[in-house]
PDB file as gemmi writes it, atoms N, CA and C in Angstrom:
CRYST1    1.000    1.000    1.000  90.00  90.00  90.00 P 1                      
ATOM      1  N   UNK A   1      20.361   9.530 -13.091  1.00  0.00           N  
ATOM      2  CA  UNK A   1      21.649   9.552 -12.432  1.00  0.00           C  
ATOM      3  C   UNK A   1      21.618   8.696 -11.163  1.00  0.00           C  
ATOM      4  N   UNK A   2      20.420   9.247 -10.349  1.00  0.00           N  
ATOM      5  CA  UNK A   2      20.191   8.111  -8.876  1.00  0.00           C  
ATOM      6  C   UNK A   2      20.311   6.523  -9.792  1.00  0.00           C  
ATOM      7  N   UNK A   3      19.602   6.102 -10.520  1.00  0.00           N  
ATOM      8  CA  UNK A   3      19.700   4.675 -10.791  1.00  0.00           C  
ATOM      9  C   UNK A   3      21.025   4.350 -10.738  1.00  0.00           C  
ATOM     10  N   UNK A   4      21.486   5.421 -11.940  1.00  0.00           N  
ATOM     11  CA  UNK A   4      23.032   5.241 -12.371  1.00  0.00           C  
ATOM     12  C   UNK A   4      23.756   4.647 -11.226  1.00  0.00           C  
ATOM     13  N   UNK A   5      23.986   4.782 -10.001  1.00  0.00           N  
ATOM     14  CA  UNK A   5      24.376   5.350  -9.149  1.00  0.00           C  
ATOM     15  C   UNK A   5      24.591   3.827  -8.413  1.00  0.00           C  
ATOM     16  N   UNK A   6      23.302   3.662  -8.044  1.00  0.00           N  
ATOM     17  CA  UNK A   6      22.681   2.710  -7.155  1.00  0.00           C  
ATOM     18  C   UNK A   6      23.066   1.341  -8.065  1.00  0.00           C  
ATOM     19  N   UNK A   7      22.871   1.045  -9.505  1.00  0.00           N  
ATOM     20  CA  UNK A   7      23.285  -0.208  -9.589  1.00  0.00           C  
ATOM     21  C   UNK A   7      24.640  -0.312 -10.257  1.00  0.00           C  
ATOM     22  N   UNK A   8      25.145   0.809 -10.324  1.00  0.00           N  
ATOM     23  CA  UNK A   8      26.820   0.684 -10.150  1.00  0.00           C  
ATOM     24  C   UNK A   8      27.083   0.148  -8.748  1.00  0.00           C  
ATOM     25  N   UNK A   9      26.983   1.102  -7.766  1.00  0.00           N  
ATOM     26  CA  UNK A   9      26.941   0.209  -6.446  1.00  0.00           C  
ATOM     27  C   UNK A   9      26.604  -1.449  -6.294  1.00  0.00           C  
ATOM     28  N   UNK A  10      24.967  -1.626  -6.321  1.00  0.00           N  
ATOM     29  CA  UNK A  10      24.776  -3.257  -6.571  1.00  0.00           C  
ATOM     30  C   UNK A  10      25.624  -3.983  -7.440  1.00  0.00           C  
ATOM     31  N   UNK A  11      26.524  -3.530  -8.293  1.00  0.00           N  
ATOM     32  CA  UNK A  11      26.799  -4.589  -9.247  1.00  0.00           C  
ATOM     33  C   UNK A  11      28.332  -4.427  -8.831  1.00  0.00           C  
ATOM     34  N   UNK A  12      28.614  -3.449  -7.729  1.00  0.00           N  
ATOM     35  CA  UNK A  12      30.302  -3.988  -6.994  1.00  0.00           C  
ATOM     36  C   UNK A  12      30.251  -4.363  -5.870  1.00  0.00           C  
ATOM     37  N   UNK A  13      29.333  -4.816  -4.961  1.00  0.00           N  
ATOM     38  CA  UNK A  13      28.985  -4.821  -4.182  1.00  0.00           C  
ATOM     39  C   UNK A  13      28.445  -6.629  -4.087  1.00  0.00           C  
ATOM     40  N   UNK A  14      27.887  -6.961  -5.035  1.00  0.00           N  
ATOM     41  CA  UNK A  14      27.202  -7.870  -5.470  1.00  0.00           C  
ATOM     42  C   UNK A  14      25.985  -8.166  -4.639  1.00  0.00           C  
ATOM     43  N   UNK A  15      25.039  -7.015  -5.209  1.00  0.00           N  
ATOM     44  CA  UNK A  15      23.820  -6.755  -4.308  1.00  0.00           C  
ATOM     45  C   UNK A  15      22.852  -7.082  -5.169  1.00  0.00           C  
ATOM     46  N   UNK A  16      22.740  -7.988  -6.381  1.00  0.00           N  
ATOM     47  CA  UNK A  16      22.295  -8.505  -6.651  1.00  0.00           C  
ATOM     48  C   UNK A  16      21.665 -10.133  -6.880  1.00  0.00           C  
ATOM     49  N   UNK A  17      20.551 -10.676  -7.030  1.00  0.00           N  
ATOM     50  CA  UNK A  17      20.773 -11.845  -7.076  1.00  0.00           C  
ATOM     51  C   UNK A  17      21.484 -12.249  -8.790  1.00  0.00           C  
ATOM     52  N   UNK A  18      22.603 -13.524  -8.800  1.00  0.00           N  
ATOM     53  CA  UNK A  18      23.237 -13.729 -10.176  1.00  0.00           C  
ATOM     54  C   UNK A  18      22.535 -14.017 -10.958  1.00  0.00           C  
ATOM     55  N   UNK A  19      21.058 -14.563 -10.724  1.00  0.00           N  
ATOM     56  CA  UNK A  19      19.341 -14.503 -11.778  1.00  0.00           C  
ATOM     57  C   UNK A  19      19.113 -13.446 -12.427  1.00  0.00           C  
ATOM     58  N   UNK A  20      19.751 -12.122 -11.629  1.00  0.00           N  
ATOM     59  CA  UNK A  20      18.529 -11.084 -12.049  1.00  0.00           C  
ATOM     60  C   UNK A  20      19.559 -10.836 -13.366  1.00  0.00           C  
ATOM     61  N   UNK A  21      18.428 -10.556 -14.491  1.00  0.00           N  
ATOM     62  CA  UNK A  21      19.544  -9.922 -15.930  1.00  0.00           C  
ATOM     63  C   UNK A  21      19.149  -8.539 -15.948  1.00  0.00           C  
ATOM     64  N   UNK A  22      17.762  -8.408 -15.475  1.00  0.00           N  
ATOM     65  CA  UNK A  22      17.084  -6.784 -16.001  1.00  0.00           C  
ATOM     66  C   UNK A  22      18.248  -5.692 -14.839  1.00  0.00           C  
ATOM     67  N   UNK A  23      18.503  -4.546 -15.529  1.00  0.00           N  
ATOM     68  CA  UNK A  23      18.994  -3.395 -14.927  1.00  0.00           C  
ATOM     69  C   UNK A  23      20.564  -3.787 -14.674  1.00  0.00           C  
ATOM     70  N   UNK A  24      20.854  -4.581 -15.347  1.00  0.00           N  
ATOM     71  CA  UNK A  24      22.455  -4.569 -15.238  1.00  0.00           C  
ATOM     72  C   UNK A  24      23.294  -4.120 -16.897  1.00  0.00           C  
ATOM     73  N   UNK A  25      23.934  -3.727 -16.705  1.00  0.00           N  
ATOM     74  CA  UNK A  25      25.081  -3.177 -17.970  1.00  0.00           C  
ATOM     75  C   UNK A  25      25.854  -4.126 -18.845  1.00  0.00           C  
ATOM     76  N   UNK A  26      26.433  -5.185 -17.944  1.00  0.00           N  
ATOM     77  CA  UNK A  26      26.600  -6.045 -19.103  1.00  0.00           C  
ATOM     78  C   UNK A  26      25.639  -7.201 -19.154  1.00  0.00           C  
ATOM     79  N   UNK A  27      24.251  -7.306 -18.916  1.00  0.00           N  
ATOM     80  CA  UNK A  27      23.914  -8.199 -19.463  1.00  0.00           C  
ATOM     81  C   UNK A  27      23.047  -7.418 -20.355  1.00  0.00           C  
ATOM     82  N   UNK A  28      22.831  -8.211 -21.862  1.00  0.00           N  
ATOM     83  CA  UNK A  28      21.645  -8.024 -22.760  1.00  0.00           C  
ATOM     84  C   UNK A  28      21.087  -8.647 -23.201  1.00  0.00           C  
ATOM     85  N   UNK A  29      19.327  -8.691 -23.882  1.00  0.00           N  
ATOM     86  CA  UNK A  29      18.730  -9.834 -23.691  1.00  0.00           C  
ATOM     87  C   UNK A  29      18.802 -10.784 -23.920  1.00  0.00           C  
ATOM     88  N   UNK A  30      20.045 -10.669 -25.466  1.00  0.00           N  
ATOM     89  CA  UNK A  30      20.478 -11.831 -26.287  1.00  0.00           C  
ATOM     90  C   UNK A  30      21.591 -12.662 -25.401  1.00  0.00           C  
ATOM     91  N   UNK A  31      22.088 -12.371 -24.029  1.00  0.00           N  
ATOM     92  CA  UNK A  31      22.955 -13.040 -23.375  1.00  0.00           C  
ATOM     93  C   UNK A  31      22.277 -13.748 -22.156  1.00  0.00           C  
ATOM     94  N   UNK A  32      21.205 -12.696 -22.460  1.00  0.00           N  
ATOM     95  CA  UNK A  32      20.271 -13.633 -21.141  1.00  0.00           C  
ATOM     96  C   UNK A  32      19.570 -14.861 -22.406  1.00  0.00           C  
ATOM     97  N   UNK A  33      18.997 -14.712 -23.222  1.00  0.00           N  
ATOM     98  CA  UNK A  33      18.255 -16.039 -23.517  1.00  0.00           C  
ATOM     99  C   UNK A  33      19.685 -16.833 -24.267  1.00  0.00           C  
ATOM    100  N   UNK A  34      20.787 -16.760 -24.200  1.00  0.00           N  
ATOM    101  CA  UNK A  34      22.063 -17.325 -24.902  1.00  0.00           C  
ATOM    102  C   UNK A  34      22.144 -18.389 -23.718  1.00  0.00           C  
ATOM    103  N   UNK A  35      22.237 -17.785 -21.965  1.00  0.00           N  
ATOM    104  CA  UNK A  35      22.509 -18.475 -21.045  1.00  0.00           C  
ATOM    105  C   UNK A  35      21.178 -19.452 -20.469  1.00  0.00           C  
ATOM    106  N   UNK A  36      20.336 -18.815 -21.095  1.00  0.00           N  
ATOM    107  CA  UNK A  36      18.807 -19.596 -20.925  1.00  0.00           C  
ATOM    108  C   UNK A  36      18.566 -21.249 -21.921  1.00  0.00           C  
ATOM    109  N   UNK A  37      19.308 -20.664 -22.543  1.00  0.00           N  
ATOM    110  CA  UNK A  37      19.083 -21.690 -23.625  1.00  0.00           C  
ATOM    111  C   UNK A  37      20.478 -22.961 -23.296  1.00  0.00           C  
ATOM    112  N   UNK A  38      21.490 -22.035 -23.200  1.00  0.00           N  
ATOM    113  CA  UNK A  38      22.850 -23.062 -22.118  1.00  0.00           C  
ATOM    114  C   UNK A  38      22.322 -23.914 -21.083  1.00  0.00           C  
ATOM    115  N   UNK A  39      21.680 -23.415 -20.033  1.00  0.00           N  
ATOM    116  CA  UNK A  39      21.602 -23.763 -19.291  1.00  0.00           C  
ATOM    117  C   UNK A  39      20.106 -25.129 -19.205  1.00  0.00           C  
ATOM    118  N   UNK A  40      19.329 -25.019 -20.304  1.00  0.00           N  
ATOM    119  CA  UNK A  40      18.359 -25.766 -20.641  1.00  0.00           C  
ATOM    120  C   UNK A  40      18.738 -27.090 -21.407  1.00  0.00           C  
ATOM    121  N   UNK A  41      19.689 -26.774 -22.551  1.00  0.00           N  
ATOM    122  CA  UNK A  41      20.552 -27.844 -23.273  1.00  0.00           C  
ATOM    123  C   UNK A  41      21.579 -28.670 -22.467  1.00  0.00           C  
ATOM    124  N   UNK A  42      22.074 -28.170 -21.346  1.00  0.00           N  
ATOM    125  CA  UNK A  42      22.860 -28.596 -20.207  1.00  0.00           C  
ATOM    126  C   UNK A  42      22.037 -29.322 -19.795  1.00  0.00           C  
ATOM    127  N   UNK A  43      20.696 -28.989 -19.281  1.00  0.00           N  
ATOM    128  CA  UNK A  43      19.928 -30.262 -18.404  1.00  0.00           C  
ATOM    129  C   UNK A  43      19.644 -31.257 -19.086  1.00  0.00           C  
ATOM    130  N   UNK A  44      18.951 -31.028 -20.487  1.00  0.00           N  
ATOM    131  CA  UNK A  44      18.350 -32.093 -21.647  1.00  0.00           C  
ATOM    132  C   UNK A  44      19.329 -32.809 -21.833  1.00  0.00           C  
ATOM    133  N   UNK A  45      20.841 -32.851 -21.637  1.00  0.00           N  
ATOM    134  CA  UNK A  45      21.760 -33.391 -22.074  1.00  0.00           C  
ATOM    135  C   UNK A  45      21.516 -34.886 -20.835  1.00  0.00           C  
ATOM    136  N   UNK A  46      21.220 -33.971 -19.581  1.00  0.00           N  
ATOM    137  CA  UNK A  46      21.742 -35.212 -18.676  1.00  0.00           C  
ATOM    138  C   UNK A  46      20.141 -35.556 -17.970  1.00  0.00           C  
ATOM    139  N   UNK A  47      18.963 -35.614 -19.127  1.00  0.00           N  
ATOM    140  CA  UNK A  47      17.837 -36.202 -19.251  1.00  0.00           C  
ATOM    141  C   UNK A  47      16.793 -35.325 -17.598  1.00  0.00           C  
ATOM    142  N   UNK A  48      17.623 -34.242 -17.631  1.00  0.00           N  
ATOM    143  CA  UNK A  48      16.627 -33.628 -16.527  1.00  0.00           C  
ATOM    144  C   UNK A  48      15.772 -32.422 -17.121  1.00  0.00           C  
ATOM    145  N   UNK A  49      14.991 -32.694 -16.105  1.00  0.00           N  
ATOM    146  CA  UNK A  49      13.547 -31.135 -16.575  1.00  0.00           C  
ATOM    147  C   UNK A  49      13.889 -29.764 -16.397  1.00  0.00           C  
ATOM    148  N   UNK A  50      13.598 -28.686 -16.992  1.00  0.00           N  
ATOM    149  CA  UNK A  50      13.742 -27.533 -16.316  1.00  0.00           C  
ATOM    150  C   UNK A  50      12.719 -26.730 -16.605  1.00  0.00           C  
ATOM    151  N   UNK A  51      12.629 -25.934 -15.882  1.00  0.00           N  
ATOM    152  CA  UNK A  51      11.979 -24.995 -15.832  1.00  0.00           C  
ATOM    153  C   UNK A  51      12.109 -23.386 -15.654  1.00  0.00           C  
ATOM    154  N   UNK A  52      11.547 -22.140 -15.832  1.00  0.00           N  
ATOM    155  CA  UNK A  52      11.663 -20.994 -15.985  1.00  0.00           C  
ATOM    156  C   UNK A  52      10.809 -19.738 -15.630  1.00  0.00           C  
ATOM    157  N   UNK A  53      11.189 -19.241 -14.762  1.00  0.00           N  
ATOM    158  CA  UNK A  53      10.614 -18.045 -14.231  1.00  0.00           C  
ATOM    159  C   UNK A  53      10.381 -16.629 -14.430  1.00  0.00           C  
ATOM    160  N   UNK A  54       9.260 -16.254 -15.660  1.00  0.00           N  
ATOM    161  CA  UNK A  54      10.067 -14.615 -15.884  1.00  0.00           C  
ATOM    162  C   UNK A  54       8.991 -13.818 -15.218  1.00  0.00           C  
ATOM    163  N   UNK A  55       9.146 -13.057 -14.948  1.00  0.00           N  
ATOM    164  CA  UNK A  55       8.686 -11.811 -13.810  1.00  0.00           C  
ATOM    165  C   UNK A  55       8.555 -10.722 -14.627  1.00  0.00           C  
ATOM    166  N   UNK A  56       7.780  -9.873 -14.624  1.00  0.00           N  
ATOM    167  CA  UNK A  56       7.588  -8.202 -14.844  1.00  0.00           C  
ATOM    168  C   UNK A  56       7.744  -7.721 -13.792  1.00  0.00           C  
ATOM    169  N   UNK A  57       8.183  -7.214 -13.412  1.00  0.00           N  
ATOM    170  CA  UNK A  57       8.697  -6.178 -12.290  1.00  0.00           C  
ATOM    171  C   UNK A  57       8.665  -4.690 -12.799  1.00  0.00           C  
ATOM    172  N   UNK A  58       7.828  -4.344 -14.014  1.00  0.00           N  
ATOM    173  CA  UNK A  58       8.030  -2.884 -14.259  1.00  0.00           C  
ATOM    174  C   UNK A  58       7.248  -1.834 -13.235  1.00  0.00           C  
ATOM    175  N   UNK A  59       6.648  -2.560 -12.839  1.00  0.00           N  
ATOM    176  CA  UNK A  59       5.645  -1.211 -12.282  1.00  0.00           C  
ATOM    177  C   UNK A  59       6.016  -1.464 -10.650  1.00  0.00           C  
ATOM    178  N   UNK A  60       6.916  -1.954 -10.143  1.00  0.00           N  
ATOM    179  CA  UNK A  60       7.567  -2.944  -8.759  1.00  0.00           C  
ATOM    180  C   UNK A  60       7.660  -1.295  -7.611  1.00  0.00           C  
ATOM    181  N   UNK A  61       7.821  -0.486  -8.346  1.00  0.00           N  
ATOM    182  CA  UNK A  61       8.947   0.895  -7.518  1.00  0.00           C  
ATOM    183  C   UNK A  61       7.546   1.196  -6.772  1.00  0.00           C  
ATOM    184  N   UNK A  62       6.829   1.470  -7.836  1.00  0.00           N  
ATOM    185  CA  UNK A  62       5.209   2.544  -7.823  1.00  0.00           C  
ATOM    186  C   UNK A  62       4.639   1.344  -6.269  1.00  0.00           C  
ATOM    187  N   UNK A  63       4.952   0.066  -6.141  1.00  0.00           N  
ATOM    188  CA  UNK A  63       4.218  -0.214  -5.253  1.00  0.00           C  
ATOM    189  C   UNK A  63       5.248  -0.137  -4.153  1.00  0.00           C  
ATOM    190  N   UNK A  64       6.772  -0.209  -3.816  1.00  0.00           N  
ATOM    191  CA  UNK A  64       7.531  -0.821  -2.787  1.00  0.00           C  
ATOM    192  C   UNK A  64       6.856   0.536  -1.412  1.00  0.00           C  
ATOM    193  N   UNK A  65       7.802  -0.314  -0.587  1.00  0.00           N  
ATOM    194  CA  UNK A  65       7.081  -0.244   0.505  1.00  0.00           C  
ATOM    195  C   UNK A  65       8.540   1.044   1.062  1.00  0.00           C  
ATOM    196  N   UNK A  66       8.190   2.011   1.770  1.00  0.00           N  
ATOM    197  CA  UNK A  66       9.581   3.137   1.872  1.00  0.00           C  
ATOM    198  C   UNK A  66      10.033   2.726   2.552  1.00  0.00           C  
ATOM    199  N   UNK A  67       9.913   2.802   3.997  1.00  0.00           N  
ATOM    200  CA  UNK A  67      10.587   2.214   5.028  1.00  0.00           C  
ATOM    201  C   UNK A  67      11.021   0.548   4.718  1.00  0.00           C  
ATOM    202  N   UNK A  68      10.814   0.000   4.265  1.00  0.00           N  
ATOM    203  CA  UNK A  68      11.768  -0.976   4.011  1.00  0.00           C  
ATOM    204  C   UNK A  68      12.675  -1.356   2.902  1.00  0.00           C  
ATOM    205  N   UNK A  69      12.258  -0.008   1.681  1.00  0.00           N  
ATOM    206  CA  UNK A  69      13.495   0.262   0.532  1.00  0.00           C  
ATOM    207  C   UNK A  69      14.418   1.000   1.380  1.00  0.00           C  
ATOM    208  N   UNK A  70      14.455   2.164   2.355  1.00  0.00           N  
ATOM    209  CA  UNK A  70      15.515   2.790   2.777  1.00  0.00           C  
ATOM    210  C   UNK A  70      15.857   1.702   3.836  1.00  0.00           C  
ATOM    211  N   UNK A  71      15.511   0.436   4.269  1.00  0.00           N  
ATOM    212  CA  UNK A  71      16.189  -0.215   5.653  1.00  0.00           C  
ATOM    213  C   UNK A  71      17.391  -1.109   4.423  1.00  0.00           C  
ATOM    214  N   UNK A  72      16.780  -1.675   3.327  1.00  0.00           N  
ATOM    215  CA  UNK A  72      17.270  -2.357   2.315  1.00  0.00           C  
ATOM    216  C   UNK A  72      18.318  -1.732   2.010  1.00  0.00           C  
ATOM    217  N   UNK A  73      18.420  -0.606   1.228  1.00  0.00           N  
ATOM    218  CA  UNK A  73      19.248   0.565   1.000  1.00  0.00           C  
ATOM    219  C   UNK A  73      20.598   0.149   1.975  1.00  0.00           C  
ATOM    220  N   UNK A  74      20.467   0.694   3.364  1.00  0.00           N  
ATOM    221  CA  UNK A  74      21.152   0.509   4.455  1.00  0.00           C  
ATOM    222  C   UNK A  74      21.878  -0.424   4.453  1.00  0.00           C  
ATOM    223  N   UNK A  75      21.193  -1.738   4.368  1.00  0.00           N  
ATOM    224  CA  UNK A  75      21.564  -2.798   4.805  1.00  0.00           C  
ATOM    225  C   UNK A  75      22.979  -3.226   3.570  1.00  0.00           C  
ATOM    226  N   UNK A  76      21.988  -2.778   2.358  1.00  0.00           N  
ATOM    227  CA  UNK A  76      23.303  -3.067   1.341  1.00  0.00           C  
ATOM    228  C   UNK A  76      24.571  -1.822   0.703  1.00  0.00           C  
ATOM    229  N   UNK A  77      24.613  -1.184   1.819  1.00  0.00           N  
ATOM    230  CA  UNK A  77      25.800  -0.307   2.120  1.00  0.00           C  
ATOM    231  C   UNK A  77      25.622   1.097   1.145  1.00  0.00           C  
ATOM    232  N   UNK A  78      24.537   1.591   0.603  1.00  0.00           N  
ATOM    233  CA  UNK A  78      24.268   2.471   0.171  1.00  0.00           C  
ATOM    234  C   UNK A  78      24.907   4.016   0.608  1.00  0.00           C  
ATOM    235  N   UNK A  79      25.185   5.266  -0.142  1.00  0.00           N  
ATOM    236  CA  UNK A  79      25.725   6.044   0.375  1.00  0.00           C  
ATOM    237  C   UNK A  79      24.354   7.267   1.215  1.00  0.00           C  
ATOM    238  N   UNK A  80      24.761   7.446   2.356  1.00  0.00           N  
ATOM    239  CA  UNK A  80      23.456   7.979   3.004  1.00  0.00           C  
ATOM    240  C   UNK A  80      22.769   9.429   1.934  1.00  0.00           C  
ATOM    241  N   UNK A  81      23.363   9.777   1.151  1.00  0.00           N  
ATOM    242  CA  UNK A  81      22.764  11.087   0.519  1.00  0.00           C  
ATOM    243  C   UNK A  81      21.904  10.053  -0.726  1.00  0.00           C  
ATOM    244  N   UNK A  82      22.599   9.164  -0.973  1.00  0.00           N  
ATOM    245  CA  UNK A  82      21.380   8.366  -2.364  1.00  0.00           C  
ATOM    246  C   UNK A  82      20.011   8.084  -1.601  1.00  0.00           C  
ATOM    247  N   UNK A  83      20.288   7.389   0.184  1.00  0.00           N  
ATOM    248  CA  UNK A  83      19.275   6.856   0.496  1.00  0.00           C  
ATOM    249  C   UNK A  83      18.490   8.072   0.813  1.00  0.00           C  
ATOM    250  N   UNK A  84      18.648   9.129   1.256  1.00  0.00           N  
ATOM    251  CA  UNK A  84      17.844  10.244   1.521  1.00  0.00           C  
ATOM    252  C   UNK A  84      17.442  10.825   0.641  1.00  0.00           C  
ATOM    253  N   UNK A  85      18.099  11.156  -0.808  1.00  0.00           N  
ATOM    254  CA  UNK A  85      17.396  11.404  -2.101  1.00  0.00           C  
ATOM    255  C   UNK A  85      16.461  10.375  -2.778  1.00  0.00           C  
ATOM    256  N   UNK A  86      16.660   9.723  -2.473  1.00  0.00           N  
ATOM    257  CA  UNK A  86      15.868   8.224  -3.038  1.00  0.00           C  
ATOM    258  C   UNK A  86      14.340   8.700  -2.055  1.00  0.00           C  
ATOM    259  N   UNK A  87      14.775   8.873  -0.596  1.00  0.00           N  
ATOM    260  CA  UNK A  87      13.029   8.456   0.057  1.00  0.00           C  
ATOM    261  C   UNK A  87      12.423  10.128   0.049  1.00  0.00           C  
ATOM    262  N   UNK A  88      12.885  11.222  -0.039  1.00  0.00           N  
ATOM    263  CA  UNK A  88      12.782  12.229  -0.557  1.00  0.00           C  
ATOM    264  C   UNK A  88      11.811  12.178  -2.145  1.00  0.00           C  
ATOM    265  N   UNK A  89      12.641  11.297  -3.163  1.00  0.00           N  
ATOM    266  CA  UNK A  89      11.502  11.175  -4.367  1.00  0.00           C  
ATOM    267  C   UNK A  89      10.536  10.635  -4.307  1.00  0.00           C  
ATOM    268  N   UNK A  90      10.071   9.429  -3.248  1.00  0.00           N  
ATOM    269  CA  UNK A  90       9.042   8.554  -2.873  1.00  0.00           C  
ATOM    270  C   UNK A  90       8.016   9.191  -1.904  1.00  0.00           C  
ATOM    271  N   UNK A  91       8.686  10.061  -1.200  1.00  0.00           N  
ATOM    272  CA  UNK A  91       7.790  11.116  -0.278  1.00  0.00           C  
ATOM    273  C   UNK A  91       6.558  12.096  -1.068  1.00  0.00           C  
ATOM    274  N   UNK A  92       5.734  12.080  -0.018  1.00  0.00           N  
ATOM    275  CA  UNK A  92       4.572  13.222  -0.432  1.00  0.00           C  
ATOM    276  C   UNK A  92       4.381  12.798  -1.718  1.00  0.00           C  
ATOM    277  N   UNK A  93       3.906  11.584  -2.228  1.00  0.00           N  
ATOM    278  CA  UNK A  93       2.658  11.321  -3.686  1.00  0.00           C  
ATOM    279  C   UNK A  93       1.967  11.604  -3.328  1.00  0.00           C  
ATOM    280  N   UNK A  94       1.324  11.893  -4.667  1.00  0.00           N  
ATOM    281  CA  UNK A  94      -0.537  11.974  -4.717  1.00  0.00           C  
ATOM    282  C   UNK A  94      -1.025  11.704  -5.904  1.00  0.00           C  
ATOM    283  N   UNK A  95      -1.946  10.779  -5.754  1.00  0.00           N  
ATOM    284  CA  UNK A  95      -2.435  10.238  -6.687  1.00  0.00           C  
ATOM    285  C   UNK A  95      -3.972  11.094  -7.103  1.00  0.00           C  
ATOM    286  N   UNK A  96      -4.217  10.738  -8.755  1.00  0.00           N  
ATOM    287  CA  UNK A  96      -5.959  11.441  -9.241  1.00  0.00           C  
ATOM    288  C   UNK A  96      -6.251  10.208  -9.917  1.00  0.00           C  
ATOM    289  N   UNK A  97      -7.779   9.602  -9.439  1.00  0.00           N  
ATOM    290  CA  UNK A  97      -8.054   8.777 -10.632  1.00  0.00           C  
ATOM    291  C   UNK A  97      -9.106   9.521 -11.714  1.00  0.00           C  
ATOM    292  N   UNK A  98      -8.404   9.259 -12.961  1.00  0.00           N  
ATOM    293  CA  UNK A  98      -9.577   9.151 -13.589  1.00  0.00           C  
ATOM    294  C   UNK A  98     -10.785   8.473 -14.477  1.00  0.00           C  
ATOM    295  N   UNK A  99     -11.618   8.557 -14.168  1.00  0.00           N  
ATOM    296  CA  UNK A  99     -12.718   7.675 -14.916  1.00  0.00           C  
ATOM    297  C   UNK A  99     -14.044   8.331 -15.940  1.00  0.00           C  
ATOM    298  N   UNK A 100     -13.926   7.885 -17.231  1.00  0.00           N  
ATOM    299  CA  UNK A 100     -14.406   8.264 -18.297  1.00  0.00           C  
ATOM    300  C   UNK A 100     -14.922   9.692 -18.096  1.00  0.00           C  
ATOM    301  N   UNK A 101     -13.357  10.448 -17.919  1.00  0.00           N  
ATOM    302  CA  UNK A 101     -13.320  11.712 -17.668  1.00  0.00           C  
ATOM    303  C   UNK A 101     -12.878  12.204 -17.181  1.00  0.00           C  
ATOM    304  N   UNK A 102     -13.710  11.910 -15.605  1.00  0.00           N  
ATOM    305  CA  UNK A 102     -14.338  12.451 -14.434  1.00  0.00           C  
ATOM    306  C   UNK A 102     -12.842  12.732 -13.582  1.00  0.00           C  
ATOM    307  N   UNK A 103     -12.459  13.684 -13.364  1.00  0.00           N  
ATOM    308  CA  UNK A 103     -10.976  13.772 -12.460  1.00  0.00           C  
ATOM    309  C   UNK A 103     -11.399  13.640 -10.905  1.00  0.00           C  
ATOM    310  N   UNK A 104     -10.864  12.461 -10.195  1.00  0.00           N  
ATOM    311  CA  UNK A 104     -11.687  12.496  -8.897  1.00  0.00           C  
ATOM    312  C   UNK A 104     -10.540  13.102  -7.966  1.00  0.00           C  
ATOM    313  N   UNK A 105     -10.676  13.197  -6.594  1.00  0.00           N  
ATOM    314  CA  UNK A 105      -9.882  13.864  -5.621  1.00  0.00           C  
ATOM    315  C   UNK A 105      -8.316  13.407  -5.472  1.00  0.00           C  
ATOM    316  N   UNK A 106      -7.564  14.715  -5.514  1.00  0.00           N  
ATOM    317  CA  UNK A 106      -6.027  14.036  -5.399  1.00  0.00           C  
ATOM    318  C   UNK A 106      -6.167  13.510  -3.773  1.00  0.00           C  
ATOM    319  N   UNK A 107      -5.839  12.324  -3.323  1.00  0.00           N  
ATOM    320  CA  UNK A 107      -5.271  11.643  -2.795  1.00  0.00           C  
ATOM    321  C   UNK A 107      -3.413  11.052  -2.147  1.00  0.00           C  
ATOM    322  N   UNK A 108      -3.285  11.151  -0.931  1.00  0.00           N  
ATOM    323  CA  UNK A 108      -1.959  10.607  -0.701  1.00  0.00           C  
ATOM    324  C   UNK A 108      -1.476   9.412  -0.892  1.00  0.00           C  
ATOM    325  N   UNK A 109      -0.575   9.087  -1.245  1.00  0.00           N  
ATOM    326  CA  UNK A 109      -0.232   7.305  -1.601  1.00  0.00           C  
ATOM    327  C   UNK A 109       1.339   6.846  -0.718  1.00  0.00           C  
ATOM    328  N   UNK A 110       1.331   5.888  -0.188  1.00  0.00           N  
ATOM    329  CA  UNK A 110       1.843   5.678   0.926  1.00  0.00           C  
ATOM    330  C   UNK A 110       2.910   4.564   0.642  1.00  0.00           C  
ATOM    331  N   UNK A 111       2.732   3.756  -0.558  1.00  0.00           N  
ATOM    332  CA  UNK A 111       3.628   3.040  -1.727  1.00  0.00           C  
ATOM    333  C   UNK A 111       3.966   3.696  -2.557  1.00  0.00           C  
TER     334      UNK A 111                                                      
END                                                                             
C-alpha cells in the first residue's frame, strides 16, 4: 500500500526521472523496449551511435541511506505520515549471517 502510495504521488508530481520505466503503471516492458528500439532506429536513421544503460536496482532499498530517503521524501512533497511510516519500516534492522550453517550474532544495520 506504502509503495502504492508513494509512486502514485511520483508519477503526479513528476518525481520521476522520464528514463526510469521500472515501478511505474503505465509503462510495460514491451513499451519500454518498443521506445528503446524507436529511439535507436531514430538515431541509425540519421547515421548516429547510441548507446544504453540498464541498471538493477533490485536490492537499491536494503542499501539506501535513511536520513537522506526521508530528506528526499520531503523535498519531493511527500505526505508527512508516508514519510514517518516509511523511516519507521527502515528503523531498528538486524541483520544474522549465515555460513555453512553456522547462525552468527544478530547485528544492527544502519542501511
Amino acid at each position: 500500500m506504502a509503495a502504492h502510495l508513494i509512486v502514485n504521488h511520483l508519477e503526479r508530481k513528476r518525481g520521476l526521472h522520464e528514463g526510469q520505466f521500472g515501478c511505474q503503471k503505465r509503462w510495460l516492458c514491451v513499451d519500454t523496449v518498443a521506445i528503446l528500439m524507436n529511439h535507436t532506429q531514430k538515431a541509425w536513421s540519421e547515421r548516429k551511435v547510441t548507446s544504453t544503460l540498464f541498471m538493477d536496482v533490485k536490492s537499491a532499498f536494503n542499501n539506501v541511506n535513511k536520513a537522506l530517503l526521508g530528506k528526499r521524501m520531503e523535498e519531493l512533497g511527500l505526505e508527512e505520515d508516508l514519510i514517518c511510516w516509511t523511516m519507521s519500516f527502515i528503523s531498528d534492522r538486524r541483520i544474522k549471517l549465515v555460513l555453512e550453517g553456522e547462525v552468527g550474532e544478530s547485528n544492527a544495520v544502519d542501511t
